[in-house]
Structure formats: structure tokens, C-alpha cells
TORPABA-660391 format. One line per field, with one value per residue (C-alpha): residue number from 1; x, y, z. Coordinates in nm, 3 decimals, padded with zeros to 5 digits. Each point is the difference from the previous one (the first is absolute). Example, Ala and Ser with C-alpha at 12.3 -4.5 7.8 and 13.67 -1.06 7.14 Angstrom:
nr = 1 / 2 .
X = 01.230 / 00.137 .
Y = -00.450 / 00.344 .
Z = 00.780 / -00.066 .
This chain:
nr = 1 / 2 / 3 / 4 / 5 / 6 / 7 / 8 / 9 / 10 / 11 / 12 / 13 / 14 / 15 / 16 / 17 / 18 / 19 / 20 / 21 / 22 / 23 / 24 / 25 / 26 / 27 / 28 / 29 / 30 / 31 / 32 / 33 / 34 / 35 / 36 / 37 / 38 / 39 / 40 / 41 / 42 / 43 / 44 / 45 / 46 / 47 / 48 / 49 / 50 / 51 / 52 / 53 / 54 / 55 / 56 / 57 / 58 / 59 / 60 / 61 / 62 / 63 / 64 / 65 / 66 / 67 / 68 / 69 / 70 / 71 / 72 / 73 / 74 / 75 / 76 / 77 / 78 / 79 / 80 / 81 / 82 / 83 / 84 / 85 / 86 / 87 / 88 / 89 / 90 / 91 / 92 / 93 / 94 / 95 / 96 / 97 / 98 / 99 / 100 / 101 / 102 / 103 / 104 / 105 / 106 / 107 / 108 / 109 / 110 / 111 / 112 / 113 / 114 / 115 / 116 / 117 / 118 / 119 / 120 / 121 / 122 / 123 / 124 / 125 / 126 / 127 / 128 / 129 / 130 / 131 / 132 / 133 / 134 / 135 / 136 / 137 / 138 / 139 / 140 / 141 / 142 / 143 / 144 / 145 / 146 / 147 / 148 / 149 / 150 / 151 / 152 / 153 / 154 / 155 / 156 / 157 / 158 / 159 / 160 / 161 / 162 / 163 / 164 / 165 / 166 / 167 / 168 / 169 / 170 / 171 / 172 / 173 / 174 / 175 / 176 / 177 / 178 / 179 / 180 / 181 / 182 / 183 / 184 / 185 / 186 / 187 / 188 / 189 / 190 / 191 / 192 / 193 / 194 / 195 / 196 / 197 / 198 / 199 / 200 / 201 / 202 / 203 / 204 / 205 / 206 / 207 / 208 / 209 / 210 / 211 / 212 / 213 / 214 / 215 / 216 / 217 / 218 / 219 / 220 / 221 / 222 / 223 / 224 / 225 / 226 / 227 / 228 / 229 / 230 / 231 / 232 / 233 / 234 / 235 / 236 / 237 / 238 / 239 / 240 / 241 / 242 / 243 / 244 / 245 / 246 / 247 / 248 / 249 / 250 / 251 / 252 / 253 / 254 / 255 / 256 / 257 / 258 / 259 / 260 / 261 / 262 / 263 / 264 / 265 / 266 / 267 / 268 / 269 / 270 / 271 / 272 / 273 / 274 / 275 / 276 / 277 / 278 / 279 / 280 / 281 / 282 / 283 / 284 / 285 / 286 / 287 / 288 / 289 / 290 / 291 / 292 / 293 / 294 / 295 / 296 / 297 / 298 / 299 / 300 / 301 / 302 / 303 / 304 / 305 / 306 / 307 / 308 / 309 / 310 / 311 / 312 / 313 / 314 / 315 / 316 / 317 / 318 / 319 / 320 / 321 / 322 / 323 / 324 / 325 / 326 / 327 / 328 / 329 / 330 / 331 / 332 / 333 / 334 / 335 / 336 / 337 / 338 / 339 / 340 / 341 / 342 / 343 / 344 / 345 / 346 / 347 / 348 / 349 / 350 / 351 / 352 / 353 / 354 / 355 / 356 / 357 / 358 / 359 / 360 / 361 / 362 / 363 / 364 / 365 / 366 / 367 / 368 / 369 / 370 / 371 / 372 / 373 / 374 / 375 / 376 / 377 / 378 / 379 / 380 / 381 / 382 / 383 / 384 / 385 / 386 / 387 / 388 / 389 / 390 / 391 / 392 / 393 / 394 / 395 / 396 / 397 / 398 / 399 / 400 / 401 / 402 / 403 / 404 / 405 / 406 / 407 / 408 / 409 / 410 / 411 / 412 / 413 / 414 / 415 / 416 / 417 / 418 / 419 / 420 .
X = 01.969 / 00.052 / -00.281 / -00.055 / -00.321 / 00.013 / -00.200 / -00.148 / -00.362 / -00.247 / -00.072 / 00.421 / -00.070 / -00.244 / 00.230 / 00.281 / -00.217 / -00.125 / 00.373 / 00.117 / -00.188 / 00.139 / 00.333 / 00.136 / 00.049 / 00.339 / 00.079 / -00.300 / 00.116 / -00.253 / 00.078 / -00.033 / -00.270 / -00.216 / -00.022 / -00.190 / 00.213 / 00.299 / -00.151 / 00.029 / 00.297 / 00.310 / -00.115 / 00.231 / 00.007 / -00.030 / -00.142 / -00.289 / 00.082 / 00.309 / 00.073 / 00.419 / -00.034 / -00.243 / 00.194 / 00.324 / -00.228 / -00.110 / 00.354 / 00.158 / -00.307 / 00.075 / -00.417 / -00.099 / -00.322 / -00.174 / -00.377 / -00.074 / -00.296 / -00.118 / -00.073 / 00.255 / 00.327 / -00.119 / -00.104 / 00.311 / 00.166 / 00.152 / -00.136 / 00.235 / 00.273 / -00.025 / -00.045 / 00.300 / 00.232 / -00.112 / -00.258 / -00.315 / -00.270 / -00.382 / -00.159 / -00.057 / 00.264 / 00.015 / -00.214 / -00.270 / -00.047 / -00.170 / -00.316 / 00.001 / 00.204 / -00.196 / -00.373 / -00.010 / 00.276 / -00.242 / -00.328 / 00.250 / 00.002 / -00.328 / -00.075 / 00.238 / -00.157 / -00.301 / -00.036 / -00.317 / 00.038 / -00.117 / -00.034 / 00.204 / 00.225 / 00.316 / 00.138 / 00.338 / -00.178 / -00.241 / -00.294 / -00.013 / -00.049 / -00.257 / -00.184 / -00.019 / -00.155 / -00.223 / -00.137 / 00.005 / -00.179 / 00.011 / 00.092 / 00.310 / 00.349 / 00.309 / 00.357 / 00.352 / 00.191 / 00.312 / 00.026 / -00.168 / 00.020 / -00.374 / -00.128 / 00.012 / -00.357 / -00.321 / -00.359 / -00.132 / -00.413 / -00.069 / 00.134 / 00.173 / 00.155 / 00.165 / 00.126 / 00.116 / 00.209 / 00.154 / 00.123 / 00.138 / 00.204 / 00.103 / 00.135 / 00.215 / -00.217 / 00.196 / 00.318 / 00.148 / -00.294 / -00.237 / 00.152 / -00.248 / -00.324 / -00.265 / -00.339 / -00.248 / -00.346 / -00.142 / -00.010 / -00.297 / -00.009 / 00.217 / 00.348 / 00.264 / 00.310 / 00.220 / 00.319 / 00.183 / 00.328 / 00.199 / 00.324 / 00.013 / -00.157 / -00.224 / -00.242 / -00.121 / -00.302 / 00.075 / -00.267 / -00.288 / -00.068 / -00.206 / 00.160 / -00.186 / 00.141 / -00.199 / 00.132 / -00.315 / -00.256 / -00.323 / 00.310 / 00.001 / 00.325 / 00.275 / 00.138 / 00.273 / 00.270 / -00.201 / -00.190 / -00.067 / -00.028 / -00.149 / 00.030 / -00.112 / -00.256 / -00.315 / -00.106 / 00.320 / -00.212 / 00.163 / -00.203 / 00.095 / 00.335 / 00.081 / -00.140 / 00.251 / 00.286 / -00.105 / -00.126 / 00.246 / 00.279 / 00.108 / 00.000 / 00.188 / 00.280 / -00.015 / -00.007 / 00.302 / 00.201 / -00.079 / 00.121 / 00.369 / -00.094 / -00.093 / -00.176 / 00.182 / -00.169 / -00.389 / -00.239 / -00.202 / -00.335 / -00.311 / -00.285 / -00.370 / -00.257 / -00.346 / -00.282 / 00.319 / 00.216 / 00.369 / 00.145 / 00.328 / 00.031 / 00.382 / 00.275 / 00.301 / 00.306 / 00.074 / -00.192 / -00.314 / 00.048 / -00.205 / -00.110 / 00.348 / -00.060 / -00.287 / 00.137 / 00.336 / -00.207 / -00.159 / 00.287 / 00.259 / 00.331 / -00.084 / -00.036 / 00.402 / -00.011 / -00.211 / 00.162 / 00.321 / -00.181 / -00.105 / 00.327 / 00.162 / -00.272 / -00.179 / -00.333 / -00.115 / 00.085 / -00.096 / -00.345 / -00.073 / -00.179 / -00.304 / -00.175 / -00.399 / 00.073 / -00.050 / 00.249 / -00.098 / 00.250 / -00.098 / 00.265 / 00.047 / 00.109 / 00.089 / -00.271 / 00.008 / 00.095 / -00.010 / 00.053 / 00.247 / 00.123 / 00.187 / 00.301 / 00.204 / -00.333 / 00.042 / -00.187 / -00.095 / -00.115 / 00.173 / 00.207 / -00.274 / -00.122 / 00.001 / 00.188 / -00.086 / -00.130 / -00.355 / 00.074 / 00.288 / 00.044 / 00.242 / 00.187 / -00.017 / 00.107 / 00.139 / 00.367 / 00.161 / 00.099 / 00.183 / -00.303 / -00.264 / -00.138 / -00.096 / -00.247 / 00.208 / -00.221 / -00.384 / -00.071 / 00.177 / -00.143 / -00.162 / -00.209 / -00.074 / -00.195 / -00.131 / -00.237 / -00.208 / -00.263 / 00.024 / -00.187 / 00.225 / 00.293 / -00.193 / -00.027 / 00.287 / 00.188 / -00.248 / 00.098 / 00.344 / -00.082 / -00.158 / 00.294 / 00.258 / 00.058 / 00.084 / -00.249 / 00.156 / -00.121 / -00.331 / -00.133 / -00.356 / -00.244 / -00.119 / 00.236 / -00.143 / -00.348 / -00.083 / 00.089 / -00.175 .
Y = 00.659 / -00.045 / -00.122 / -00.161 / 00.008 / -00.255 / 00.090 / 00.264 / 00.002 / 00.199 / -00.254 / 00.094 / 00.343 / 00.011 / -00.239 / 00.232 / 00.308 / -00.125 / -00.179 / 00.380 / 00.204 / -00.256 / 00.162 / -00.368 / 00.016 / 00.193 / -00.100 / -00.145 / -00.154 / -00.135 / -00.253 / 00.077 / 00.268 / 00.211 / 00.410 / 00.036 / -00.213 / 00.156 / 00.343 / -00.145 / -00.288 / -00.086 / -00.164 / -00.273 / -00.259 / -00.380 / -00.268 / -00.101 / -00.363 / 00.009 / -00.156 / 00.048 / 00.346 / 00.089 / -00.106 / 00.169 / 00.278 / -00.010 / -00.060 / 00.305 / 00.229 / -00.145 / -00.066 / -00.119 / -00.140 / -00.063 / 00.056 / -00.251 / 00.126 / -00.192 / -00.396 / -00.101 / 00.098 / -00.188 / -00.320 / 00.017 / -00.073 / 00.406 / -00.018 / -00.325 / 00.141 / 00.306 / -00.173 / -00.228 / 00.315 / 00.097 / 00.291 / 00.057 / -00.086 / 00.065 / -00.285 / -00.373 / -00.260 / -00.135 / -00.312 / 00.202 / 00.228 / -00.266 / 00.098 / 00.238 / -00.126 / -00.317 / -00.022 / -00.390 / 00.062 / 00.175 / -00.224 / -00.285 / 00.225 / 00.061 / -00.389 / -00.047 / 00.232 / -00.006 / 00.348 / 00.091 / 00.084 / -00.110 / -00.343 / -00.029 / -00.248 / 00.071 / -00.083 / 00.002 / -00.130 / 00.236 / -00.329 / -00.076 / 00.338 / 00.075 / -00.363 / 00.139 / 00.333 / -00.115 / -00.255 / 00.299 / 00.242 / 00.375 / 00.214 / -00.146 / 00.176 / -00.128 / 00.132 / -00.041 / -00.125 / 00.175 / 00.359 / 00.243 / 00.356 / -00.014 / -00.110 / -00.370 / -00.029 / -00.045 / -00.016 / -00.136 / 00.054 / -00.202 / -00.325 / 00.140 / 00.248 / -00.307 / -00.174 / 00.257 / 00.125 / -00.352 / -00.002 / 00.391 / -00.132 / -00.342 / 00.229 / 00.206 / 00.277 / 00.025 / -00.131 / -00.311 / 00.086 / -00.214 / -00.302 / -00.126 / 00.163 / -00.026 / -00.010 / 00.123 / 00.011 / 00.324 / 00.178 / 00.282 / 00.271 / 00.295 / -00.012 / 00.176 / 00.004 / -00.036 / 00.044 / -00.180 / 00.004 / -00.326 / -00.043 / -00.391 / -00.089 / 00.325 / 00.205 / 00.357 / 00.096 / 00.308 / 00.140 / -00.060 / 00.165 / -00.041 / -00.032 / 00.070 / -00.228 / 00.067 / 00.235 / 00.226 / 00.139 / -00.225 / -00.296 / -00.007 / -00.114 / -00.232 / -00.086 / 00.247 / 00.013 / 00.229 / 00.328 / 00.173 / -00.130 / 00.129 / -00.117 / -00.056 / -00.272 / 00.031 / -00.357 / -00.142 / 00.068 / -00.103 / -00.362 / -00.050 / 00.060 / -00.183 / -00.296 / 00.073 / -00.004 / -00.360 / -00.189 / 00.141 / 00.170 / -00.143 / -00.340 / 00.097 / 00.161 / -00.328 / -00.200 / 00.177 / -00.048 / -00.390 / -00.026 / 00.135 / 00.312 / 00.282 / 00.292 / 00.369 / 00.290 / 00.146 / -00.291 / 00.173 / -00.203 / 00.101 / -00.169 / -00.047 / 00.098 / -00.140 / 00.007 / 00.100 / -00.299 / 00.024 / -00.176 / -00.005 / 00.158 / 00.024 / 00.066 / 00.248 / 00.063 / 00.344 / 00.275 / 00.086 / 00.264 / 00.223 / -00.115 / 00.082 / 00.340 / 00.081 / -00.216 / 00.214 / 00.320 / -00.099 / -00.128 / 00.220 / -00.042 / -00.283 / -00.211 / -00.037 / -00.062 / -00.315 / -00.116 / 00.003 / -00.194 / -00.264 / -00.064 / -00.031 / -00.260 / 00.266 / -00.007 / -00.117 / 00.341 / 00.215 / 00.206 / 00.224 / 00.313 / 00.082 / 00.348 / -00.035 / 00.106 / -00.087 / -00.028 / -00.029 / -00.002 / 00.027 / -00.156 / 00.242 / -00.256 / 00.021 / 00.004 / -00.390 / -00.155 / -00.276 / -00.096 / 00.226 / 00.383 / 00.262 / 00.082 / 00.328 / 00.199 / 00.350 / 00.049 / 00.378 / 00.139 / -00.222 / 00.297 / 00.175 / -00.267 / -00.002 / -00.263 / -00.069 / -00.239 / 00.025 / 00.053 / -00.230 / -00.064 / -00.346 / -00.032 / -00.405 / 00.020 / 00.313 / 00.160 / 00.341 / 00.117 / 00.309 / 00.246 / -00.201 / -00.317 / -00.262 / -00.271 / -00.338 / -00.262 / -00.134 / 00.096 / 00.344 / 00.207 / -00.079 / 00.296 / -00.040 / 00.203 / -00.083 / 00.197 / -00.125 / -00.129 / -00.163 / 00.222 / 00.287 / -00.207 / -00.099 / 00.361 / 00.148 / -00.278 / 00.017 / 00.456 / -00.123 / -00.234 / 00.311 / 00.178 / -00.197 / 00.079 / -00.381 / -00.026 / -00.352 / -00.086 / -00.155 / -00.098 / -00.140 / 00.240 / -00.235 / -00.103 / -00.068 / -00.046 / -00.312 / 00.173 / 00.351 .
Z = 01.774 / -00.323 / -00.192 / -00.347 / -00.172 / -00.297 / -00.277 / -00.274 / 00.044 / 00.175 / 00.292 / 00.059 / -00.002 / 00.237 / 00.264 / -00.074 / 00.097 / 00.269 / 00.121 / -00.049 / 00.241 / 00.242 / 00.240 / 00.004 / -00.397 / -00.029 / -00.355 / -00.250 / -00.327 / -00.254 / -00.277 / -00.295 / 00.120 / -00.215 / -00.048 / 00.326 / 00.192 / -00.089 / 00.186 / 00.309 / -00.002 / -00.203 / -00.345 / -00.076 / -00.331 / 00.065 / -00.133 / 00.229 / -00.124 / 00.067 / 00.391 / -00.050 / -00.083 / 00.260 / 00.259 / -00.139 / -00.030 / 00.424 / 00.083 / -00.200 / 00.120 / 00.344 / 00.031 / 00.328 / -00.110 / -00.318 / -00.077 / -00.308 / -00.164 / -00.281 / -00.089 / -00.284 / 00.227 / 00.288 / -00.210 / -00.183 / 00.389 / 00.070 / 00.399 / 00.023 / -00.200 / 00.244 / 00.323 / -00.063 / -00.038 / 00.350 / -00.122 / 00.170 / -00.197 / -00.037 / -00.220 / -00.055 / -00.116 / -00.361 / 00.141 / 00.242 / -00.363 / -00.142 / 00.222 / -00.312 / -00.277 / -00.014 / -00.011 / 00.029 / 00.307 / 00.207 / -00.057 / 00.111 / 00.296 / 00.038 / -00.011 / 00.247 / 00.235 / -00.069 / -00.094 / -00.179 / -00.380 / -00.288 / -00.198 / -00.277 / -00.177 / -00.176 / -00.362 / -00.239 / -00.303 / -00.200 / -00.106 / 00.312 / 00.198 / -00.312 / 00.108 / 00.352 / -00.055 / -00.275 / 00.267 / 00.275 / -00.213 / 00.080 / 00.181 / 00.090 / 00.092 / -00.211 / 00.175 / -00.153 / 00.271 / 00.037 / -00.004 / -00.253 / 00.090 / 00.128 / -00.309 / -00.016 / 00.115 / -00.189 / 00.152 / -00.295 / -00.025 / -00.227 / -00.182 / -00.323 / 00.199 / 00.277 / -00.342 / -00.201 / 00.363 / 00.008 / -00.387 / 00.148 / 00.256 / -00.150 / -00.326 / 00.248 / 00.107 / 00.310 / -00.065 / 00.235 / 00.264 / -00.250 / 00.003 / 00.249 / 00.034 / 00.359 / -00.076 / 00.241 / 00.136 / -00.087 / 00.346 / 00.046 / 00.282 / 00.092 / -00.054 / 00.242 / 00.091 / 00.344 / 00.045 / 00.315 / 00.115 / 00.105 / 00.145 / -00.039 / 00.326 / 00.095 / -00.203 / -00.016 / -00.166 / -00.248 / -00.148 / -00.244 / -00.344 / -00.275 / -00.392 / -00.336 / -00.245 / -00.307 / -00.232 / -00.044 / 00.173 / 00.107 / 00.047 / -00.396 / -00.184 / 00.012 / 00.325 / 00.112 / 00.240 / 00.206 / -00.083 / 00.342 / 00.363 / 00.331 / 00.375 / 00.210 / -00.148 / 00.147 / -00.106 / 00.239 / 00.313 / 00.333 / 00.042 / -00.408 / 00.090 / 00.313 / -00.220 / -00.253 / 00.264 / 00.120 / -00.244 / -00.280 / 00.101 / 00.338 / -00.183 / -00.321 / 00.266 / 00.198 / -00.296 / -00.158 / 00.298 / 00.021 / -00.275 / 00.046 / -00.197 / 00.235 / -00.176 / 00.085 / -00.165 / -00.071 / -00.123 / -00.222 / -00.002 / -00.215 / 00.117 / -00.161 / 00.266 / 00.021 / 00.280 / 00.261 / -00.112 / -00.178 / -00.245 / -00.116 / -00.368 / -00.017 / 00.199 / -00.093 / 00.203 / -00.021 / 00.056 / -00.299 / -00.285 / 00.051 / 00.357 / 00.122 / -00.041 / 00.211 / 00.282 / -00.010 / -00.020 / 00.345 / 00.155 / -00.052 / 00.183 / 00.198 / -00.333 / 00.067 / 00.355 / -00.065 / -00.329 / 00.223 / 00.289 / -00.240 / -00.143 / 00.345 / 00.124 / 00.260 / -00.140 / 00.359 / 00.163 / -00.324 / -00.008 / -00.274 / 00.079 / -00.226 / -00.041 / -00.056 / -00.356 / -00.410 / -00.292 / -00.357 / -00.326 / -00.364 / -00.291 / -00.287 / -00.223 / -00.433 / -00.228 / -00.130 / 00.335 / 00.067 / -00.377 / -00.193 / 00.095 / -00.118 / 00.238 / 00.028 / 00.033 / 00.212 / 00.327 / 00.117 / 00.283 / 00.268 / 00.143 / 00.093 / 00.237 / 00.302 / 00.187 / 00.378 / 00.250 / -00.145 / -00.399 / -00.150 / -00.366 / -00.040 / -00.280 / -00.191 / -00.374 / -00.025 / -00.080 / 00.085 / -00.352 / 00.083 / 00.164 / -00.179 / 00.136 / -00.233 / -00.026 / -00.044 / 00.135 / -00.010 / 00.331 / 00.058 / 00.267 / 00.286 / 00.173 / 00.365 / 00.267 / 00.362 / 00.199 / 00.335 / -00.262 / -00.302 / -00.182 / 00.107 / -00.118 / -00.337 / -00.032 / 00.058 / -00.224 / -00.337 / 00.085 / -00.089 / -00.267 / -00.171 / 00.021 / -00.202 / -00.342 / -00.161 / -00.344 / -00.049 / 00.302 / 00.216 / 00.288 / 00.142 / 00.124 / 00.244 / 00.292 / 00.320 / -00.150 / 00.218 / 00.347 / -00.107 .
């Protein structure tokens, strides 16, 4: 086959690495890629927003099926655009992207089906979102709606902090996603996340992992689009996740499909966990940044075998094959992030690496720049290990860490700190 891997980030690094190693994959091309993509598959240009020239693209690359890995493409409509030109396609319509692209879209859904999740009321006018907090009181969680990288969320502690986050995204923090603002219960427990497969009709559960969103160590700092991740999650123990698949999932898939608009991808769900009960946090509908990577790190080749049996509707004869093992990945992100960064920094020490089934370094913002690779994003590198514990993997990953020569870079000491 002849695979496409849409995308530039490290989650599409790691689905291209792990798509590789697989003897079905006779050609992998990755749009527009990144330095450490382009090691391993054919780096070509395109706009990611773009739906015309991606499928110009498929059809002059003769791609047999298309990976889409990030959340703007597909809520800009690219799995229709592809599916209507006859390409095989792994990821939700335009309208089953709103799971993700529209906070106030999925609490419909969770009214609907009476999925558990938290209160909340929604707003397009500033005075009267302020009127609701101030009568709420704190904590409270404010979300942008649309999409926002990650970083449209604040779990405001304390009153000032819930208003002065509304005047934020009313003045165009984040962009059109602000136009209408959800405002929720503040949720305490453990948060994870699981990662399940659906074909439409059938699901598969994928995996569990655990993200640390919090740029610094102790869960200090602004919200980020993801500093480090490990799975599995010890928290998403079997009972806690069978209650997930049928009082959550099962009825978002069923409700999806009532409604004409069928869900085909990986429903990303992070849930709050208290006293062994779920709650829905959010849903996404691709696969998490950084959580991707430790899920391709234990799944290897098969990840395309049941990426492929999703998109062709044959979830109900698909099992995925899981070694008793851990993954862990640290971000080596730009000093600044997620506020302002230099870019065009130099990175040393990645050639001396190594590069295996247990030690993987995935490329996000970076460019080749003749022999030199160069730091071009917030998030940049993203350093994975696995070993048959996660404290061998934690180890093994924070000996690379140490290795890489990046000044302009950082990273939190701390990943995995809940599980070890």
C-alpha cells in the first residue's frame, strides 16, 4: 500500500514509525512532515488546510489510504473531501469532528445520552458569562469552544482569575474559537485518558495513557499542549474502564449514528476519575500529542493493521495484541513555550541516539537545515522509551533527555510522577 500520513507533528511521527515497520506499507508519504519524518518517508509540502490540494496530492502519489493526524484538517472537512475521491480514509467527517471542534457540540451530546460530565452553561456575550461565574464562584473551568491548540482551557482557582480568563478570550485570546465560551463545574479526581477505536457501528478499545498538561514541574504553569505522557494509566483499571465503554462511549457512538453522522476514527476521551466513577472531560478525535506516542511505541506494526480495519468498517473482527509493557515520552519544548520562543535554535546530540523498538526520539517542530536540525516550533522533540515497567521506561527516556545538547530548550523533570 501506499500510505499517507497527514501532518508535521510529533503524534505523525510516531504513526509514521510505527505504519513503517509494517510489510503492508510499500510506499509512506508524510504531509508536510518534519526532519524526523522525512528519515523514514517521502516529505512532501501541502497545505494541511487545504482539502483540493490534498486530494490532488493522494491522487498524483497514487496513496491508497490516508492517515489524518491532527484536528484543524479534519474540522475543516479533508476526510470528506478524501472519501468522495474514492480514497481510503482513517478519521471522522467534517460533522462527527465537532465531538472536538465544538465544546457546546459534545455536551449537547452528552445530554442526549445521558453521558456523565459536567454541569455547565454556555455563553456569546462577555456580562453575562461574567454574571454566571460571579454567581458560581470558584473553582470553575471556562473553555473556548472551538479549537485552540490545547490551550483554550482555564481551571480558574479563584474568582479574579475566572474573570480576568473571560475578558482573555472575549479580546481574542484564541482567535474565532472564543466566540462562545462553556463554562464548567470544576471536576476533582484523577484525570486519564483512553483512546478507542470506532468504525461507525463497532468499537475497539485502544489503549489508556496518562498526559501532563502543565508546563512545569509540580503541574505549575500555563496550560500546555502537552508536556510528557505515559500508558498505560494505572488509574483506568478494568471495572473504571468497562464503565467508560457503556455509559460514555458506547452511547456517544450510538448517539452519533442516530443522528445521521456516524463517527470513523479514535475518540479521544479524557475523563475525570473519582471513587471508580468517569466523567467525561473532553473528547478529541484524533489521536493525543503526546499520548500518541507511547501508544505507537507499544503497538508497533499492528497500529496500521487496525487503522486500516477501522476505515474499512471491520472493527468487529479486529483484536489488537498488547505486550504486558510501559511507554513514557518527555517534550523538549523552547524556552518561553507556551508564550513566545525563539525559532531556528540548533539541536545536538540526536545522531548519537539510538533509535529502536525500545528508545525513539520523534521529531514535532523541527527542520532539517542541511546536517543540522533546528528547533522551529514550541513543542519540538518528543523523547520516548518503553521497558516492561514504567520505571524502566522513565529511565531509559530521562538517559536520553540527558543526552541532547538544545540550551534553548526544557522539559519537566517529572513525567509519570502519579503512576511511580
Amino acid at each position: 500500500m501506499n500510505i499517507l500520513i497527514l501532518g508535521s507533528g510529533g503524534r505523525e511521527h510516531a504513526l509514521a514509525w510505527a505504519v513503517k515497520q509494517n510489510p503492508k506499507c510499500d510506499r509512506l508519504v508524510c504531509a508536510p512532515g518534519n526532519a524526523g519524518m522525512a528519515a523514514i518517508a517521502d516529505c512532501i509540502a501541502v497545505d494541511v488546510m487545504d482539502n483540493d490540494a490534498i486530494v490532488a496530492l493522494c491522487k498524483a502519489q497514487n496513496i491508497d489510504f490516508a492517515i489524518i493526524g491532527a484536528e484543524n484538517p479534519l474540522a475543516n472537512g479533508v476526510a470528506d473531501a478524501l472519501r468522495a475521491a474514492d480514497i481510503l480514509t482513517f478519521g471522522p467527517s467534517k460533522k462527527a469532528s465537532e465531538l472536538e471542534s465544538s465544546k457546546a457540540f459534545t455536551k449537547e451530546i452528552c445530554d442526549a445520552c445521558n453521558a456523565p460530565t459536567a454541569a455547565y452553561a454556555r455563553f456569546r456575550e462577555l456580562d453575562a458569562a461574567k454574571a454566571y461565574v460571579t454567581e458560581q464562584g470558584a473553582p470553575i473551568v471556562i473553555k473556548a469552544d472551538g479549537l485552540a491548540a490545547g490551550k483554550g482551557v482555564i481551571v480558574a482557582m479563584d474568582l479574579q482569575q475566572a474573570l480576568d480568563g473571560l475578558d482573555d478570550i472575549f479580546d481574542g485570546a484564541f482567535g474565532d474559537a472564543g466566540t462562545e465560551v462553556v463554562i464548567e463545574e470544576f471536576m476533582d479526581g484523577e484525570e486519564a485518558s483512553f483512546f478507542v477505536l470506532s468504525d461507525g457501528k463497532n468499537i475497539l478499545p485502544m489503549g489508556t495513557a496518562q498526559d501532563h498538561k502543565r508546563a512545569y514541574d509540580g503541574d505549575k504553569g500555563p496550560n500546555t499542549g502537552g508536556m510528557g505522557a505515559y500508558s498505560p494509566a494505572p488509574v483506568m483499571t478494568n471495572a473504571v474502564t468497562q464503565k467508560a465503554l457503556v455509559e460514555i462511549i458506547q452511547p456517544t457512538i450510538d448517539e452519533m449514528a442516530r443522528r445521521g453522522t456516524p463517527f470513523q476514527g479514535v475518540l479521544f476521551a479524557g475523563f475525570m476519575i473519582k471513587n471508580g466513577q468517569p466523567r467525561l472531560v473532553e473528547y478529541n478525535v484524533r489521536f493525543g500529542d503526546p499520548e500518541c506516542q507511547t501508544l505507537m511505541m507499544r503497538l508497533g506494526a499492528q497500529a496500521l493493521d487496525i487503522l486500516q480495519a477501522c476505515a474499512e468498517g471491520r472493527l468487529d473482527s479486529t483484536r489488537i495484541n498488547w505486550a504486558n509493557d510501559h511507554a513514557i515520552s518527555i517534550v523538549l519544548s523552547a524556552d518561553g513555550y507556551p508564550g513566545t520562543y525563539e525559532k531556528g535554535t540548533e539541536i545536538k546530540g540526536l545522531d548519537a541516539l539510538n533509535s529502536d523498538s525500545k528508545n525513539m526520539i520523534f521529531h514535532a517542530g523541527t527542520k532539517a537545515d542541511g546536517d543540522k536540525v533546528l528547533a522551529i516550533g514550541g513543542r519540538v522533540l518528543n523523547v520516548t522509551a518503553r521497558g516492561t515497567t514504567l520505571a524502566e521506561a522513565h529511565e531509559r527516556a530521562y538517559a536520553m533527555v540527558d543526552q541532547i545538547d538544545w540550551p534553548e530548550g526544557f522539559h519537566r523533570k517529572d513525567i509519570g510522577w502519579r503512576a511511580l
